[in-house]
C-alpha positions as CSV (number, residue, x, y, z in Angstrom):
1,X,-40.9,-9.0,-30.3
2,X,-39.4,-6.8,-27.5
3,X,-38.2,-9.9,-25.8
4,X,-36.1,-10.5,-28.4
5,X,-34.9,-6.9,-29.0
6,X,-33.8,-6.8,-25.4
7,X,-32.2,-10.2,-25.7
8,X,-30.6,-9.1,-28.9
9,X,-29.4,-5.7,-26.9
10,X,-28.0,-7.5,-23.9
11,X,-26.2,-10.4,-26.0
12,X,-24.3,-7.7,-28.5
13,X,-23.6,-5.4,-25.6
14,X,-22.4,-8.3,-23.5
15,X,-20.0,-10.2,-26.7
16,X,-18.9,-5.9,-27.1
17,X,-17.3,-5.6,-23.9
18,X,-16.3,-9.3,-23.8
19,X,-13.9,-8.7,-27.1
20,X,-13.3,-5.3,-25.8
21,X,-11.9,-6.3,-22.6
22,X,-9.7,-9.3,-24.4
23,X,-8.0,-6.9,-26.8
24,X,-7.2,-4.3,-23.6
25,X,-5.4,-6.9,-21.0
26,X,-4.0,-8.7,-24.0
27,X,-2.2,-5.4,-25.2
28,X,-1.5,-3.8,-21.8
29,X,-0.2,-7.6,-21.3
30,X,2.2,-7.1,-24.1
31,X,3.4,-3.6,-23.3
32,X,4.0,-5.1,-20.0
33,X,6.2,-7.5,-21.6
34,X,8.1,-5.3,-23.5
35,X,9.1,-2.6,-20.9
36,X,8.3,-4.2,-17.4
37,X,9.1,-0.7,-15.5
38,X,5.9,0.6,-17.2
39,X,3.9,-2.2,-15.3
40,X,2.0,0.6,-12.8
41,X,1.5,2.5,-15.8
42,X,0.0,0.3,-18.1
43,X,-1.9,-1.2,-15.5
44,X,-3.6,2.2,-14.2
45,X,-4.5,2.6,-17.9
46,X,-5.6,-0.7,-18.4
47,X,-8.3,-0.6,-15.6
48,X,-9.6,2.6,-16.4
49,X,-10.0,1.2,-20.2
50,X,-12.0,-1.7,-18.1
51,X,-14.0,0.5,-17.1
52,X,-15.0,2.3,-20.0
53,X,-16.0,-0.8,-21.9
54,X,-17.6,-2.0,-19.1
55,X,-20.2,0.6,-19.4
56,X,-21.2,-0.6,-22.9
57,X,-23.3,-3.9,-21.2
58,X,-24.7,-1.4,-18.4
59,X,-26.2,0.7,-21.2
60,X,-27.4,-2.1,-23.2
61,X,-29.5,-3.4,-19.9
62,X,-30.8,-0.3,-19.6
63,X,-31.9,-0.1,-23.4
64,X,-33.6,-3.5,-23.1
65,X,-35.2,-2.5,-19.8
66,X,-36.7,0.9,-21.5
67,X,-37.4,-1.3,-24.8
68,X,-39.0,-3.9,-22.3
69,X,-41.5,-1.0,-20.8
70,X,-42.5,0.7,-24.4
């Protein structure tokens, strides 16, 4: 049964930042689009928004790892 939580854990955490990540370049993207002298901007924004989501998989390997060990 833990294997499965874990899986469960790592698969949501991994489709979360997957969408996540879409919606943020395909917005910055579009401002980009819009007002192309924003680029540095919108880009500088963008990673750090990368970032942020990409922390949501890092905790869910650590959640299955501690779910793994109980």
């Amino acid at each position: 049964m833990n294997l499965i939580a874990a899986a469960i854990a790592i698969g949501l955490a991994a489709l979360g930042a997957g969408i996540g990540n879409g919606l943020i370049v395909g917005r910055t993207v579009e401002g980009i689009a819009r007002q192309p002298e924003l680029r540095g901007t919108l880009q500088t924004t963008m990673f750090i928004g990368v970032a942020l989501v990409e922390a949501l998989p890092i905790i869910g390997v650590v959640i299955a790892f501690i779910v793994l060990g109980s």
